[in-house]
C-alpha positions as CSV (number, residue, x, y, z in Angstrom):
1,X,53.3,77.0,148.0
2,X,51.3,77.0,151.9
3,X,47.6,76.8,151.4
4,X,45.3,78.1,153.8
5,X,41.7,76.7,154.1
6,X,40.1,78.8,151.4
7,X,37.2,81.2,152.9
8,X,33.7,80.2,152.5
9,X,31.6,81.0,149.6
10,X,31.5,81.0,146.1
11,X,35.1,81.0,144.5
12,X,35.4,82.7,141.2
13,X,36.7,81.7,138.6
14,X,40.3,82.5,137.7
15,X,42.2,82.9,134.6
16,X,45.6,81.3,135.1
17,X,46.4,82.0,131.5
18,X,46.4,85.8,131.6
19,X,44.6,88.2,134.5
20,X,46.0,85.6,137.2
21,X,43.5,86.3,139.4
22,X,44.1,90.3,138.7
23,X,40.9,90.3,137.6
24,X,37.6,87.6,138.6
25,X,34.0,87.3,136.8
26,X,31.3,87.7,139.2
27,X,27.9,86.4,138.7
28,X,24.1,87.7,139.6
29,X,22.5,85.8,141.9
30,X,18.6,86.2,143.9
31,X,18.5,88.2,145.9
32,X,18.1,85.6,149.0
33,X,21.5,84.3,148.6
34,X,23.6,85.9,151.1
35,X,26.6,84.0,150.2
36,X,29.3,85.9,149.2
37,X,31.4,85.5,146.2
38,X,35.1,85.1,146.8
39,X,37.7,86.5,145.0
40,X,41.2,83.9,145.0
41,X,44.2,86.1,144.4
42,X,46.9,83.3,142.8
43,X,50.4,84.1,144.9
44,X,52.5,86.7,142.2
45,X,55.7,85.0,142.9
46,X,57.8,82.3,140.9
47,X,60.9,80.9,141.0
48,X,61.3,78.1,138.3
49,X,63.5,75.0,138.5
50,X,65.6,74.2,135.6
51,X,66.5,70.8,134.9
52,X,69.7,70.6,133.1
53,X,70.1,66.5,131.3
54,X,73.6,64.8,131.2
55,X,75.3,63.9,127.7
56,X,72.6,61.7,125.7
57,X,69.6,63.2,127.7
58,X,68.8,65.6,125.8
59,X,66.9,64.8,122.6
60,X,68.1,65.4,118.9
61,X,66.8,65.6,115.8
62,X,68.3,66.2,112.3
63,X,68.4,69.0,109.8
64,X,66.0,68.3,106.8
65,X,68.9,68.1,104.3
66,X,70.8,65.3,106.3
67,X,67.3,63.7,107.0
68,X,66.9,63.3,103.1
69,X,70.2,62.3,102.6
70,X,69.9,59.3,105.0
71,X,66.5,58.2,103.6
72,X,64.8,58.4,106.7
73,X,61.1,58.7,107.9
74,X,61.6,61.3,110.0
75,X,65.0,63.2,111.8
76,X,65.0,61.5,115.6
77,X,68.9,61.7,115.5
78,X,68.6,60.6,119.4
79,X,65.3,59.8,121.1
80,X,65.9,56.9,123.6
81,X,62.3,57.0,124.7
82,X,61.0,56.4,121.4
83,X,62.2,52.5,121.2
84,X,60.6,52.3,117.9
85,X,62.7,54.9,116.3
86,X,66.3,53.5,118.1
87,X,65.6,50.1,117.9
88,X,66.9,49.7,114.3
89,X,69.9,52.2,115.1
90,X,71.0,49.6,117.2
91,X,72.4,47.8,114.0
92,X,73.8,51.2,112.3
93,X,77.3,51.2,110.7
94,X,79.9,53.7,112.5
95,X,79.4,55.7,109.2
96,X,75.6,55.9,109.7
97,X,76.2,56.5,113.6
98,X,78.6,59.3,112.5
99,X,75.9,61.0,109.9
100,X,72.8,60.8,112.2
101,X,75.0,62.6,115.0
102,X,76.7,65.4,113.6
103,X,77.0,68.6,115.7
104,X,76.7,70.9,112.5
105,X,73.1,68.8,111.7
106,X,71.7,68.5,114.7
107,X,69.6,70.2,117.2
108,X,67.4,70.2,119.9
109,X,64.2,68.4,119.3
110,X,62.0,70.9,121.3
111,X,58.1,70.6,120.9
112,X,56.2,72.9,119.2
113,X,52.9,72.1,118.3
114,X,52.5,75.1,115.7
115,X,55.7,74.4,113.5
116,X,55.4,70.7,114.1
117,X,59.3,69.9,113.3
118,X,59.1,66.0,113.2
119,X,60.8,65.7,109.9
120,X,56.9,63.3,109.3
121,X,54.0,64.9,107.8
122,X,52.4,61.8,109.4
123,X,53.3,62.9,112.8
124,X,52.7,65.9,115.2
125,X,54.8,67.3,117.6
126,X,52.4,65.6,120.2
127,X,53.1,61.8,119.2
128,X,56.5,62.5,119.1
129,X,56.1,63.5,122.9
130,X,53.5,61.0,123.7
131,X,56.0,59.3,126.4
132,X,55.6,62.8,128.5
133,X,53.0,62.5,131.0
134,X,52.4,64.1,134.7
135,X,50.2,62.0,136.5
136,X,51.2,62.8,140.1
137,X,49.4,65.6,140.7
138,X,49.7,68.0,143.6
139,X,49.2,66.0,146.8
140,X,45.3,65.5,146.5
141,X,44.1,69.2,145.3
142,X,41.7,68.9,142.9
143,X,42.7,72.1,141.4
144,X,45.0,75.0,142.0
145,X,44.9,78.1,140.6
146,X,48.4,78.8,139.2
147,X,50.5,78.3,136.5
148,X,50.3,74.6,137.0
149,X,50.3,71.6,135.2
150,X,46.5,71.3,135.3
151,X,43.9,70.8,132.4
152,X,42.3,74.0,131.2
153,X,39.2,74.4,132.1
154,X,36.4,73.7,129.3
155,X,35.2,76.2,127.8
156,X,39.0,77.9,128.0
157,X,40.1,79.4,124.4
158,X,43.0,77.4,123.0
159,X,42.6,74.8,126.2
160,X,45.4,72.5,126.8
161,X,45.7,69.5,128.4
162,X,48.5,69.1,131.8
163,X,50.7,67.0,129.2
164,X,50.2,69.6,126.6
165,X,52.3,72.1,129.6
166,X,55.0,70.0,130.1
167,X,55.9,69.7,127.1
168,X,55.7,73.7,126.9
169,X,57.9,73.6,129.5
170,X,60.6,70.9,128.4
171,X,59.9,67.9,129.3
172,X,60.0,66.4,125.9
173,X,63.3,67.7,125.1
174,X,65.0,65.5,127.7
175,X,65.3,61.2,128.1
176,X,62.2,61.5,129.9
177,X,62.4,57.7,131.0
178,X,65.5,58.4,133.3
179,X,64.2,61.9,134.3
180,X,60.4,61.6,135.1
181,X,60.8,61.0,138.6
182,X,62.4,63.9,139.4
183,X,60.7,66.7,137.4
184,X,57.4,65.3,138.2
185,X,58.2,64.6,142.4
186,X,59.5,68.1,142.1
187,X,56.7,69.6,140.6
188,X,54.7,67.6,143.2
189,X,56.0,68.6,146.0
190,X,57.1,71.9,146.0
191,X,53.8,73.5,144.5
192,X,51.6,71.2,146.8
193,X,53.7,72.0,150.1
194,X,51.0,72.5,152.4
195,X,46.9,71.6,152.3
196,X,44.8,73.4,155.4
197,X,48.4,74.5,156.9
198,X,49.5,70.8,157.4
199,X,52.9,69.9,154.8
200,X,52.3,66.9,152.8
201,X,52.6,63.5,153.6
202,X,55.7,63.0,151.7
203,X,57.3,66.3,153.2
204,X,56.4,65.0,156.5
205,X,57.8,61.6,156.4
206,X,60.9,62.3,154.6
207,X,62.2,65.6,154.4
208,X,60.7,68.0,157.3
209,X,63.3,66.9,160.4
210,X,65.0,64.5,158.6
211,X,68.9,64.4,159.4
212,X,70.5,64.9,156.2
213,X,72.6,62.1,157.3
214,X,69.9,59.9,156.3
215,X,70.8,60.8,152.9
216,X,74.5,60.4,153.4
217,X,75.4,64.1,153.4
218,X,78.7,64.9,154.1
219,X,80.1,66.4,157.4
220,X,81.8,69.0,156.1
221,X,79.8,71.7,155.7
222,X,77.7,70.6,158.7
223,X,73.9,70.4,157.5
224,X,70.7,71.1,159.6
225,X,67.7,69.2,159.2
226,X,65.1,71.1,157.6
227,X,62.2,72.1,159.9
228,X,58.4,72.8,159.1
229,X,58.5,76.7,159.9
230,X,61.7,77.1,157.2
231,X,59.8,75.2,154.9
232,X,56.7,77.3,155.1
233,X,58.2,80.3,155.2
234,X,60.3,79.4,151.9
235,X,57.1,78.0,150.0
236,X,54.5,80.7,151.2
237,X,53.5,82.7,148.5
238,X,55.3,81.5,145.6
239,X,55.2,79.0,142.4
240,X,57.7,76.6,141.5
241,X,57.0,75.7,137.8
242,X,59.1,73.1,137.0
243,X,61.1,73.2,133.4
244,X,63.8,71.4,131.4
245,X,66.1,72.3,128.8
246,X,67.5,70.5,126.7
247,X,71.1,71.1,124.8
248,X,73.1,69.6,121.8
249,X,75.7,67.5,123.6
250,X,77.4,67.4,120.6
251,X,78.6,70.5,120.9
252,X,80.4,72.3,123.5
253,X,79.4,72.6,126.6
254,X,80.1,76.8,126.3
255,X,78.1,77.1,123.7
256,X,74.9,75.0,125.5
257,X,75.4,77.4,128.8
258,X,75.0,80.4,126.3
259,X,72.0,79.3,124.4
260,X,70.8,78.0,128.0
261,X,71.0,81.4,129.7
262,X,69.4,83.0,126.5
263,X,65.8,80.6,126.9
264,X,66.3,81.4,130.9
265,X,66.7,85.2,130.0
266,X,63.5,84.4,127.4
267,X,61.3,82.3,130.4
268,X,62.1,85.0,133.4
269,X,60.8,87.5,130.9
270,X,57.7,85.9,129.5
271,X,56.5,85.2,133.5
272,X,56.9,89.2,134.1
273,X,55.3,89.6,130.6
274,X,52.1,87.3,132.3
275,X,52.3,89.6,135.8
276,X,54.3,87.5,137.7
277,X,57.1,88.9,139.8
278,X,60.0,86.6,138.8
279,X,63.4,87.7,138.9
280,X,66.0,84.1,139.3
281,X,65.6,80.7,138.9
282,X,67.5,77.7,140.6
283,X,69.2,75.0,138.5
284,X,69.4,71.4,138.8
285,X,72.0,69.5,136.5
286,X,72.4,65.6,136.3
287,X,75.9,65.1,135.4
288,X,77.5,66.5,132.1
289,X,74.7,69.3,132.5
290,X,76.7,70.2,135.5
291,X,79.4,71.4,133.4
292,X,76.6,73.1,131.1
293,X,75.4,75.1,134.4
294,X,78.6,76.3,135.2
295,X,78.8,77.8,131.5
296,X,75.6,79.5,132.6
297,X,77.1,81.8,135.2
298,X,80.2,82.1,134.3
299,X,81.5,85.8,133.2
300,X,82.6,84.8,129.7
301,X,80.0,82.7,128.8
302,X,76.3,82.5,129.9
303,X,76.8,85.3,132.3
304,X,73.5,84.3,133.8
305,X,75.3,84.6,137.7
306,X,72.8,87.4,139.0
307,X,69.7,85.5,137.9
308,X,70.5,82.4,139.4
309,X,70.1,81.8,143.0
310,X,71.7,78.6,143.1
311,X,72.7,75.1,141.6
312,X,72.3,71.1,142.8
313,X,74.5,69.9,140.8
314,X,74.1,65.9,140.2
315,X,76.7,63.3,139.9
316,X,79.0,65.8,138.0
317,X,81.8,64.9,136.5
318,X,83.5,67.9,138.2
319,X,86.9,67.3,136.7
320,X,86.1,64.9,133.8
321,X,86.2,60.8,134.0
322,X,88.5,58.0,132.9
323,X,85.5,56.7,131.0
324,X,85.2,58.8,128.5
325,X,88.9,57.6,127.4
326,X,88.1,53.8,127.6
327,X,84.5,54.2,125.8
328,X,86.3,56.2,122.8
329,X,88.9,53.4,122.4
330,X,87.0,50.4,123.8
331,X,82.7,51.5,123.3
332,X,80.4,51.8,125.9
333,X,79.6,49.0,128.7
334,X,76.5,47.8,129.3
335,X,73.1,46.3,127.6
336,X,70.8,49.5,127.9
337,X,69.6,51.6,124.8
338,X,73.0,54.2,125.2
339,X,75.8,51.4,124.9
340,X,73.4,49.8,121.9
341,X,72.8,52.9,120.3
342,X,76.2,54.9,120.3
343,X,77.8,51.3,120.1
344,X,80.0,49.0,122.4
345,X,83.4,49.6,120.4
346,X,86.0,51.6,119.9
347,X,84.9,52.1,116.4
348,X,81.1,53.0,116.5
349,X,82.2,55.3,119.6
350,X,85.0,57.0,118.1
351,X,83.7,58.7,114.6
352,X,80.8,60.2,117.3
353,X,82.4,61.2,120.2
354,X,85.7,62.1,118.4
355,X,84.0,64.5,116.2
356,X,81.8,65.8,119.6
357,X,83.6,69.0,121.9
358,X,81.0,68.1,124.0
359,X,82.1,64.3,124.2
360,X,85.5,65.5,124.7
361,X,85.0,67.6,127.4
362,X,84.2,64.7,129.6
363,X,87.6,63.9,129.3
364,X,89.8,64.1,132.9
365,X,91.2,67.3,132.8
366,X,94.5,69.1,134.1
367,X,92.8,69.0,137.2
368,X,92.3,65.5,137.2
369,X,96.1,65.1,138.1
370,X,98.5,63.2,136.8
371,X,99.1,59.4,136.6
372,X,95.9,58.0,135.4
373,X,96.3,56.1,132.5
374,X,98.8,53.4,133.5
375,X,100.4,49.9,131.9
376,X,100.7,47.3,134.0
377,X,102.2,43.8,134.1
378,X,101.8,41.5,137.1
379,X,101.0,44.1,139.3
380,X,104.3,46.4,138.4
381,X,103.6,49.6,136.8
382,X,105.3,49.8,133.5
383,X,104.4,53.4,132.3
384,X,102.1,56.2,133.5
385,X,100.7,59.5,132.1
386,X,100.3,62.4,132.1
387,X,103.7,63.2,133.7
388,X,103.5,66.7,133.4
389,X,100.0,67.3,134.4
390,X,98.7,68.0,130.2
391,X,96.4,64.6,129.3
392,X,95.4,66.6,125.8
393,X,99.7,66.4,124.7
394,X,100.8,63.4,126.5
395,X,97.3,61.4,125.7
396,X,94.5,62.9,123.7
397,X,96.7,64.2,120.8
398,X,99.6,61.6,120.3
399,X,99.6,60.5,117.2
400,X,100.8,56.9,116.6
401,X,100.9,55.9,120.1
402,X,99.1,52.4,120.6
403,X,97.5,54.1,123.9
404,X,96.9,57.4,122.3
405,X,92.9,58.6,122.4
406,X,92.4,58.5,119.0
407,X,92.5,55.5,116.4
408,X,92.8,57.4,113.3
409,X,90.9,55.5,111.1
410,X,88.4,55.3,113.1
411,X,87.4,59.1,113.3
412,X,86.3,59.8,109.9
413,X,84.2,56.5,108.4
414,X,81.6,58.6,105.9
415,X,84.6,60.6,104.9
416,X,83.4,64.0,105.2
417,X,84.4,67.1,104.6
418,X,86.7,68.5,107.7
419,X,86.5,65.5,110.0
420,X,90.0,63.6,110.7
421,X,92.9,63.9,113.3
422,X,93.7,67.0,113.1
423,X,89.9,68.4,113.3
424,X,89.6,66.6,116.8
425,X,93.0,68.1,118.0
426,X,90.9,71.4,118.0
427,X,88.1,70.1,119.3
428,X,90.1,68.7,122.1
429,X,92.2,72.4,122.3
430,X,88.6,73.9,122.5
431,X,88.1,71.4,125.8
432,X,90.9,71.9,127.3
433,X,90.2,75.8,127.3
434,X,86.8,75.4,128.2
435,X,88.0,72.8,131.3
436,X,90.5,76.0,132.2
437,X,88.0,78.5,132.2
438,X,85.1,76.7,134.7
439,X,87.8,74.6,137.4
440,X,87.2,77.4,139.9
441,X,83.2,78.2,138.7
442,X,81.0,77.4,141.1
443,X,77.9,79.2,142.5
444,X,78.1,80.4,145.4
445,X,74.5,78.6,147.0
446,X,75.5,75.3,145.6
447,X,75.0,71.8,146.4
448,X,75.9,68.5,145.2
449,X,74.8,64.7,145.2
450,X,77.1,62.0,144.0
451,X,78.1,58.4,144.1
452,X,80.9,57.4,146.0
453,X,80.3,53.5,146.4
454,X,82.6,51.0,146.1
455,X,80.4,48.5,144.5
456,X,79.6,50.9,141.8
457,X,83.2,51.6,140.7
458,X,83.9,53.7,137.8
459,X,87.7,54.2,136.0
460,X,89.3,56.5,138.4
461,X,92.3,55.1,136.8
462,X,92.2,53.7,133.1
463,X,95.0,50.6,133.5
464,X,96.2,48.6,130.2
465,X,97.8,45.2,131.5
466,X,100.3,43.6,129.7
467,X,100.6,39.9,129.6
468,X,102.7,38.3,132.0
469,X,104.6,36.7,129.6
470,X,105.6,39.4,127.7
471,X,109.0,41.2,127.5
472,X,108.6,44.4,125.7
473,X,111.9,46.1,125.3
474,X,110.0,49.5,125.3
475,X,106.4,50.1,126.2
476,X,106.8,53.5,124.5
477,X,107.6,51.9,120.8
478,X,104.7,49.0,120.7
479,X,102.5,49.0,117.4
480,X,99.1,47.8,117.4
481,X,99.0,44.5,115.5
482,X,95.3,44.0,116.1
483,X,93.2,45.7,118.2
484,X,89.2,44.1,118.8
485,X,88.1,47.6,119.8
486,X,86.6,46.2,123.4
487,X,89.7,46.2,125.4
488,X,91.9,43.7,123.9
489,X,95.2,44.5,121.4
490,X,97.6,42.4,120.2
491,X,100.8,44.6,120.0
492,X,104.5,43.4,118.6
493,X,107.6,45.5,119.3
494,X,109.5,47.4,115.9
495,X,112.9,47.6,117.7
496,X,112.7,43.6,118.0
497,X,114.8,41.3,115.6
498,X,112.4,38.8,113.8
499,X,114.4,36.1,112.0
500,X,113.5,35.3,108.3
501,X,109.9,33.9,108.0
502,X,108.9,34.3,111.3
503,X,106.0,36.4,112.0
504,X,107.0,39.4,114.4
505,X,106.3,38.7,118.8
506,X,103.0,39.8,119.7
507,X,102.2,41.0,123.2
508,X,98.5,40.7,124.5
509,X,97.3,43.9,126.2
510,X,93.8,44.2,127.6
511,X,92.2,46.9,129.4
512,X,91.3,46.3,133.1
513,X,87.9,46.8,134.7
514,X,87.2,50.3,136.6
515,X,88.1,49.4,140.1
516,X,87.6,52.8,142.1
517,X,84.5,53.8,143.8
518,X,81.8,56.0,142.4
519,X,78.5,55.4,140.7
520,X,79.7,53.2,137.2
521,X,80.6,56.1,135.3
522,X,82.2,59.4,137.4
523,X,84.4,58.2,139.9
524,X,84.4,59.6,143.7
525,X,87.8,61.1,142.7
526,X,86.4,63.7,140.0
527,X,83.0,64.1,142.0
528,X,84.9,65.1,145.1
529,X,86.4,67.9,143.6
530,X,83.4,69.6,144.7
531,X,84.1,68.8,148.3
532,X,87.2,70.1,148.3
533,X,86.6,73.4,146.4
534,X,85.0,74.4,150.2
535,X,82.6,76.2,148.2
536,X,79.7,74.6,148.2
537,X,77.1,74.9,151.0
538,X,76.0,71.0,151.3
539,X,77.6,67.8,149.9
540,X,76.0,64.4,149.4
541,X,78.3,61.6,149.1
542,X,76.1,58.5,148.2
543,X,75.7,55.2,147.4
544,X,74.0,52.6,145.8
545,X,72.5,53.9,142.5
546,X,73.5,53.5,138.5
547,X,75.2,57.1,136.7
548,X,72.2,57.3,134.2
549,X,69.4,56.4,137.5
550,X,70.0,59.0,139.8
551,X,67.4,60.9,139.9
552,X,65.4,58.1,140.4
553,X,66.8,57.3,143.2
554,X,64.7,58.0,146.9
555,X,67.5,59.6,148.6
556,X,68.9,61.3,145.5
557,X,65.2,63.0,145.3
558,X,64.8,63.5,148.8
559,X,68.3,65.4,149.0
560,X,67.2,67.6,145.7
561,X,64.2,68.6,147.4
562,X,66.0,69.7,150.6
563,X,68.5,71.3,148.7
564,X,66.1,73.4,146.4
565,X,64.2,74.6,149.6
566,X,67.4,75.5,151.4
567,X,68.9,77.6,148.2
568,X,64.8,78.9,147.7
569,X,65.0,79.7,151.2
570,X,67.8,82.2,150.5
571,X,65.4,84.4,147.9
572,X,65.5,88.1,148.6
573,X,61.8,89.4,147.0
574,X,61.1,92.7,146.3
575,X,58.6,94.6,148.5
């Protein structure tokens, strides 16, 4: 919002909470004081950012009944900020992994102060989102009046504190250690624009006039540095609350874009309800919530298209990743709480992922082309799929292939009801429609940041290499022997003679190391399917952060805050 230097005289008060500003309390005063009382009418316009989380950043608890059934003190099914719940997951068995995260218990742990749904008597809604704070302020205002994250005033009925609103507004729901920076800098910085007419420091040094080279944007579309007037102009007048919400990853991605655009349909409403004039909101998605905004406006699912002005979609998995195939068969890589948690093998990933549509849809897709999955000895390509251009028949649903998807005993550890082979060939049906549906969905005022660094390479391509020594008669007809569930089988050929008492020839296969650019985890390949849709309005091709850290990163924020004020900058409001 531009602030002007305020008038002088006495402000009065204002109610953020309900007249905002409508309506001001005057007060009696001698009749020797001249000074008049000033009357602060709060800007009646708000367009709300949505943060969107990636898979895992959105927090989960359990239903009561699988709760008691586990034994546990309270139903954190995922909450990576709160170590002391996760730590001892860390050690669970791929049964216990498979329980705690089950699509059909879980949901959303959202806050709510009144119901207090911690699953703990001992513990209220506010512990469990002690982690959510908003320190930064609004670039050196002591106060604003607004629907900001502020403390009441005292004296205000049913007061809360700043933390108190962010929670209101989402903040808890989402792996607030990895997205802090950017809710809170966004918050910042587009609410506290200007002070006396003069933008903000921040604004000053790094985004007003600022190249968007300097952020490694793209040269196709051509982008314009962003000048003070634009800015201004966009800002004047308006709020910019900044939310988040959450989603079950668990489940698919079509069903979190519908119950998405319901809570946006429920927020746009309760800002009119409060006598605001607030009619879109923009969208900001850090990678698998990329797929979820796209289920947002699409016709046939969401259908949230006219009340959203536009989309920054981060490091997006646009057509899916090769490392959602090797962290089903081979776990996840790395030391942080994800890898620990979900498990670094085949078989704690599996029963989790391969019971998850929204797991599977991170899968590459048709789009993803075909070719991908290769065997390899001494450099010389041995087989490659798909051929056809269909990864969910020639991959994801072979059964009894040694480089199929899906170990079989693997899937189904607790034994439950409906969970095996066959349920995940749905599941994976289910993807490969929803993949169909959003390849061409895009908003039309959208823009993108990604990773596209060749020191933080990803699995464009997901490459099994044979030992040198071996001489399999056909690739095709290998059975696993042993497999470690890291990257490293043992395999021995059916079709080959064993004489009497000798054990049958084993052939060591191991899976390769990503070796394609990207940021760890999406490689350029998938991300650049944004680029070359020719429908975005400004591309960021980047370097040198972490999947997962992105939005912690200065140019990442810096190009997010351009690209919000360019899309906000489009906003038709009514007279």
């Amino acid at each position: 919002m531009a602030h002007q230097t305020n008038p002088p005289g006495y402000p009065l008060p204002v109610n953020p909470g309900s007249n905002q500003g409508t309506v001001a309390q005057g007060f009696v005063t001698p009749a020797q004081d001249q000074v008049p009382q000033v009357q602060n009418i709060p800007p009646r316009r708000i367009l709300p950012i949505i943060f969107i989380p990636g898979i895992m950043g959105s927090n989960l608890r359990m239903s009561a009944a699988r709760q008691r059934a586990l034994g546990a003190d309270n139903n954190i099914a995922w909450r990576p900020d709160n170590l002391g719940a996760t730590a001892p997951q860390y050690n669970d068995s791929p049964a216990e992994r498979q329980r705690r995260l089950d699509p059909a218990e879980t949901e959303v742990d959202q806050y709510d102060p009144e119901g207090n749904p911690t699953g703990d008597p001992k513990e209220t809604s506010d512990q469990r989102n002690d982690d959510v704070k908003y320190s930064v302020g609004y670039n050196g205002f002591g106060r604003l009046d607004g629907p900001l994250l502020q403390h009441d005033l005292p004296g205000t009925t049913n007061a809360r504190t700043r933390e108190q609103k962010a929670r209101a507004r989402g903040w808890g729901e989402v792996y607030f250690g990895s997205y802090s920076d950017i809710l809170s800098l966004c918050e910042c910085h587009l609410n506290g624009a200007f002070s006396g007419g003069t933008p903000s420091v921040y604004l000053k040094k790094h985004i007003i006039g600022v190249e968007p080279s300097a952020w490694q944007a793209h040269a196709r579309p051509a982008l314009k540095a962003l000048d003070e007037k634009t800015l201004r102009e966009t800002v004047k007048g308006c709020w910019f609350p900044v939310h988040a919400m959450g989603y079950n990853w668990l489940k698919g991605n079509s069903e979190s874009g519908i119950a998405i655009a319901k809570r946006i349909d429920a927020l746009i409403a309760r800002y009119r309800e409060q006598g605001f004039t607030c009619e879109k909101v923009i969208l900001v998605s850090h990678s698998m919530g990329g797929l979820v905004a796209r289920a947002v406006i699409h016709p046939e699912m969401g259908k949230l298209a006219d009340k959203v002005l536009g989309i920054v979609h981060g490091v997006m998995p646009a057509i899916g990743a090769g490392a959602a195939y090797k962290r089903v068969r081979c776990g996840f890589e790395g030391s942080g709480i994800g890898p620990r948690i979900l498990g670094n093998t085949g078989v704690n990933v599996t029963p989790v992922l391969g019971n998850a549509q929204g797991g599977l849809e991170l899968l590459p897709s048709q789009a993803y082309g075909n070719h991908w999955l290769q065997v390899q000895q001494n450099g010389t390509m041995l087989k490659s799929l798909p051929l056809k251009g269909d990864p969910y028949e020639e991959i994801y649903k072979v059964r009894g292939k040694w480089f199929g998807l899906l170990r079989e005993e693997w899937i189904n550890p607790a034994g439950a009801d409906g969970p095996g082979f066959d349920m995940s060939c749905a599941l994976l049906d289910r993807a490969k429609s929803f993949h169909n549906a959003i390849v061409s969905t895009y908003h039309d005022q959208s823009y993108a940041h990604y990773g596209a660094d060749p020191k933080r390479t990803a699995w464009r391509n997901v490459v099994w290499s044979m030992h040198k020594r071996a001489k399999p008669q056909n690739v095709d007809t290998l059975a696993i022997a042993a497999d470690d569930a890291q990257g490293e089988m043992q395999l021995i050929d059916p079709a080959q003679a064993v004489p009497k008492n000798k054990a049958p020839l084993e052939f060591e296969v191991e899976m390769l190391e990503a070796a394609d650019p990207g940021d760890q985890t999406v490689p350029v390949h998938s991300a650049d399917a944004q680029l070359n849709s020719g429908k975005f309005k400004g591309i960021f091709r980047q370097s040198g952060y972490e999947h997962q850290a992105s939005y912690s990163d200065d140019a990442v924020i810096a190009s997010t805050i351009y690209s919000l004020v360019r899309i906000a900058s489009t906003m038709t409001w009514p007279k």
